[in-house]
C-alpha positions, -999 to +999 in steps of 0.1 A: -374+732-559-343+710-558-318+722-582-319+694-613-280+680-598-295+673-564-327+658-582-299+633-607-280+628-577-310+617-562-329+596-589-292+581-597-295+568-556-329+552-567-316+534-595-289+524-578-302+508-543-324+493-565-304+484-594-315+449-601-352+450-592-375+461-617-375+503-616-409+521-612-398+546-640-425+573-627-411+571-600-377+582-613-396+608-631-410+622-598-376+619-576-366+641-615-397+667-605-402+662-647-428+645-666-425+613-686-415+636-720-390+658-706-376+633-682-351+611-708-337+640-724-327+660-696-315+627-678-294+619-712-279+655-716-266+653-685-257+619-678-250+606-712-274+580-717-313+575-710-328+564-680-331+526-697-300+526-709-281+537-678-299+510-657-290+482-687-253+495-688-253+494-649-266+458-647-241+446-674-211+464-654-218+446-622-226+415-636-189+408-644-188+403-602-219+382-599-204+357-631-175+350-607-202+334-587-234+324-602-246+307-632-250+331-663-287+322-666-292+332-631-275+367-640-290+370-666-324+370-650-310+392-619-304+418-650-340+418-661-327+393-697-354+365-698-326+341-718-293+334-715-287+345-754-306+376-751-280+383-720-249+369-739-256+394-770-257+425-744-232+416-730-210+410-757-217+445-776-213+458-736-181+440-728-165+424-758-161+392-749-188+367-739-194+360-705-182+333-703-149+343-715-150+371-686-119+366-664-097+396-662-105+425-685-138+442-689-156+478-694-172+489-667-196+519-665-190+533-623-220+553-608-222+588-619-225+614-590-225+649-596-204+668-576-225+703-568-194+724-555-176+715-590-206+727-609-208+764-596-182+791-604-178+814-580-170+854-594-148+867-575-135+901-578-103+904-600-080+935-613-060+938-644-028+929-629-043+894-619-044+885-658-016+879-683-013+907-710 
């Protein structure tokens, strides 16, 4: 069994190859070798948000590039809103500013990648004389 930053760092890969198709969320509950209840909490606890709401605030990030060249409606469809209001509100409380007001400034929300080598401290063997007193 992969160990569970191997198995984010993998379902995090899905999500993003696939970031603005519609997610097979048992799927990303498989790639997590956790079922459907135990899935979002563990995702959130480490990540910081739920499985839905990491996809949404990943859509919402990289739709500041795609506005520079498509109509809002057609980004807001490519982000999985069915109107351009219900994609104007998200992405308002995301960003601050309505899209169409998006020129220069903007939160954006980067991929999260777990870095295993960070994660594990080594012991190593240490004497008094290594330590302040």
């Amino acid at each position: 069994m992969k160990n569970i930053y191997k198995r984010l760092n993998t379902a995090i890969e899905y999500i993003e190859n696939n970031l603005f198709e519609e997610h097979d969320i048992k799927k990303i509950y498989q790639i997590l070798e956790l079922n459907s209840s135990a899935a979002n909490p563990i995702f959130e606890l480490f990540v910081g948000y739920t499985i839905k709401d990491y996809i949404r605030k990943r859509r919402l990030s990289e739709a500041v590039f795609m506005i520079k060249n498509d109509r809002i409606i057609d980004v807001a469809i490519s982000c999985g809103y069915n109107t351009r209001e219900g994609f104007s509100r998200a992405f308002r409380a995301f960003h601050g500013i309505n899209p169409s007001k998006c020129i220069s400034t903007f939160n954006y929300l980067d991929r999260i990648y777990f870095d295993e080598e960070l994660l594990f401290h080594p012991v190593k063997q240490c004497n008094y004389d290594d330590f302040d007193k």
